[in-house]
N, C-alpha and C positions, 0 to 999 in steps of 0.2 A: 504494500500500500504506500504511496504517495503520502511523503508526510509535508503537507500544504501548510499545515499549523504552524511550522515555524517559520513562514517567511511573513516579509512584509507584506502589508494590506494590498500595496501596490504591484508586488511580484507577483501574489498571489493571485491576482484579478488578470495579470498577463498571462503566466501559466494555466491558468482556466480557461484563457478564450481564445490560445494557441490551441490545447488538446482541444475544447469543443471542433475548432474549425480542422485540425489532424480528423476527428472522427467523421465531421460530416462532410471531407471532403474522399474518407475513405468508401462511405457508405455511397458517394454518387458514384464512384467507378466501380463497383459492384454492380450497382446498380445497371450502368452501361453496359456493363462486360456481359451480365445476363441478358440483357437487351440485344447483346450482338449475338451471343451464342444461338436464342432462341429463333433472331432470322436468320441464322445458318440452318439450323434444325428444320425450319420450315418452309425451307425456300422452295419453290417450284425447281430452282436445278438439281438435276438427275445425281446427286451426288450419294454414293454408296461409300459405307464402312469400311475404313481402312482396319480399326483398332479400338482399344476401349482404353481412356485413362488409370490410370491408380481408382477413381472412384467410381468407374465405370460409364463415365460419360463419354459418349462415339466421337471420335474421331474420323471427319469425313473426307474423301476423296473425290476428284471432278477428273475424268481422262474424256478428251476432247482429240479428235482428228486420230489421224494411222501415218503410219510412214516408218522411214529409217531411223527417222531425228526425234528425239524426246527431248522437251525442255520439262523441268521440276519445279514448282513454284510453292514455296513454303511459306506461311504464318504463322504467326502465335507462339513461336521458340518459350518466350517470357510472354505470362497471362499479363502482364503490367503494360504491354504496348499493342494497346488498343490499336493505332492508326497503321500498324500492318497488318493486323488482322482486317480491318476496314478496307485497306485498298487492296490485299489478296480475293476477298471475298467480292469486292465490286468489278475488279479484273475477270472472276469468274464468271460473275452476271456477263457483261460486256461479252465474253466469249461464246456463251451458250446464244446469247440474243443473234448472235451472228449466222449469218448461213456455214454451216461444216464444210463446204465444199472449198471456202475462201482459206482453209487449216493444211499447208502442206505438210505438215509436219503434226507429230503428236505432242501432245501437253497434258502433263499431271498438273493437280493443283490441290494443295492440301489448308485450307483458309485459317484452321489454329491447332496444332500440336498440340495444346497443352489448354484442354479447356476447364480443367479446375482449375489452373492458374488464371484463368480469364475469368470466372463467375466468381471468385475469389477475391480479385485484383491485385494479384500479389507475383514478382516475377518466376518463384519457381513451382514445381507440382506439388502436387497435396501430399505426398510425402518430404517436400522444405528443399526437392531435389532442383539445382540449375540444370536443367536435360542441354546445356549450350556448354556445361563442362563434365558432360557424362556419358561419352563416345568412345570408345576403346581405341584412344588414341597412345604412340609410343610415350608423350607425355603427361597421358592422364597422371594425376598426382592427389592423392587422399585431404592434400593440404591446403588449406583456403584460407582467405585471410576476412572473409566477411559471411554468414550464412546466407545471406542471396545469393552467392556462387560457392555454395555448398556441391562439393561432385558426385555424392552418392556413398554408398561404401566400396560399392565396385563398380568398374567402366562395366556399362551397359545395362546396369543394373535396374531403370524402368523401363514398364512397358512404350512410352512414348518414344525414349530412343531407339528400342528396338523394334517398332515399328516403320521407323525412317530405317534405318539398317535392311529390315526384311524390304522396301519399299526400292531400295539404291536395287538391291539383288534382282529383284525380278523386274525391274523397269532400265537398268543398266543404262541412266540418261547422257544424254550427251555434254549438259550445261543445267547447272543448279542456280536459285534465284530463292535466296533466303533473307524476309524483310522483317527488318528488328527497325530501333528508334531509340532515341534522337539526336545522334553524333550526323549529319545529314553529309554524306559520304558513301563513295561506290567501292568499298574494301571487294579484296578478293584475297583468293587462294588457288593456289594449282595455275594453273595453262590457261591464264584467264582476264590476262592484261588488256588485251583484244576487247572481250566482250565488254569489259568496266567501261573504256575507253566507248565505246560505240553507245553505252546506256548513258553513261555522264554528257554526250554530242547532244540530249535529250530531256538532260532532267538539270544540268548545268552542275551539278554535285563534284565536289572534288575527287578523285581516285586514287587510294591509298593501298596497297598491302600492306599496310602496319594500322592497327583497331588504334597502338597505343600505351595499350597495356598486356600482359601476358593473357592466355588464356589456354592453358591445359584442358584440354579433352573436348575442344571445341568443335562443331559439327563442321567447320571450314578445315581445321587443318584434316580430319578424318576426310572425308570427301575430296577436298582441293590438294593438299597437299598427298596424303599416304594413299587415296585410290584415283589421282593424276585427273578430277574431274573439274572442269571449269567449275568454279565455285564463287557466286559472288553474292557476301554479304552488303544488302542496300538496305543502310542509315538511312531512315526517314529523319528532316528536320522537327520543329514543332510547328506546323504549320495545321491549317484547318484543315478540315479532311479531303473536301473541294481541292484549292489548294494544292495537295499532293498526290491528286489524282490527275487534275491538270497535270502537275510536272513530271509523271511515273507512265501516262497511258501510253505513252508513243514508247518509252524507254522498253516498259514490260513485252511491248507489243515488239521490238528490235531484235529480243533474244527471241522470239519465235522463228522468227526469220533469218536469224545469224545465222 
């Protein structure tokens, strides 16, 4: 418990209408995050089960068009960033809305990984797991320096990552497109300078191979780096969701076509 009683009148009246606004600003992206899962849940597109979270909430999947070329379009890594899950999901509408005949190529499209972290609003799964350092990478590492990038006890150890895992295996894509927020940057991994460059020509985002800071067990260096697949993580800004939907549709739309 919060011992309030010994501060000043005036601290005390701060630290109360700091937590008050901490909680009710936790409660409206809850609030959101169900709101977006539920129109995933119910959306007219034809989207079938990849997976079930830790608490058993579905995990959906959209495959659009046929061919040789598979692109992979990921969301919702972190339940905490709404505004990729929002433009993965509005990319998918945009796709379906389209005639299939105008799709040379095939598209996965996965709109949130991690949907207890989303009705939650919190960035890792309902077991406190970061699934973005929990990939059976050569430097997954047990050791974390904050419980938001808590790695699991072992690489691969949720059902979410191993999901994407079972998902690379049998779709064997050509170029991944995994959208997180708000560093507003076209990072990559693996063979994949090309594609950043071509998305950034689009969405104006700068293009970095380096996040910044470390990241052990990351689904970029797994994918990009140790299975050689064009991998690019796209930083959304904070921007409204319009916005970065404007700046992303041509970009999303590039890698199809690369």
């Amino acid at each position: 418990m919060k011992r309030y009683y010994r501060l000043p009148i005036f601290l005390l009246i701060s630290v109360l209408i700091t937590d008050c606004s901490t909680l009710v600003k936790s409660h409206e992206r809850r609030r959101l995050g169900k709101k977006l899962y539920s129109r995933i849940t119910k959306s007219d597109i034809p989207y079938r089960v990849l997976a079930e979270s830790v608490e058993g909430r579905q995990i959906y999947l959209l495959e659009l068009g046929e061919g040789d070329s598979t692109t992979l379009i990921l969301g919702g890594f972190h339940g905490s960033e709404l505004s990729g899950v929002q433009l993965v999901h509005r990319f998918a509408e945009y796709l379906y809305q389209k005639p299939q005949t105008a799709l040379t190529s095939r598209v996965i499209i996965v709109p949130v990984l991690n949907p207890d972290g989303l009705v939650n609003a919190q960035r890792t799964n309902a077991s406190g797991v970061d699934i973005n350092r929990n990939f059976p990478t050569a430097n997954w590492s047990e050791k974390h320096k904050s419980t938001k990038n808590f790695p699991g006890l072992s690489p691969a150890s949720e059902p979410e990552t191993q999901a994407i895992i079972a998902l690379l295996d049998t779709y064997t894509p050509q170029r991944i497109i995994s959208v997180h927020a708000p560093l507003k940057m076209v990072n990559y991994d693996g063979p994949a300078l090309d594609l950043a460059n071509e998305m950034a020509s689009h969405n104006g985002y700068p293009v970095d191979s380096d996040i910044g800071y470390a990241t052990p067990g990351s689904f970029g260096t797994y994918a990009g780096k140790e299975r050689s697949i064009p991998t690019i993580t796209l930083e959304l800004p904070r921007h409204s969701p319009e916005a970065i939907w404007e700046e992303n549709k041509r970009a999303l739309q590039a890698t199809i076509k690369y």
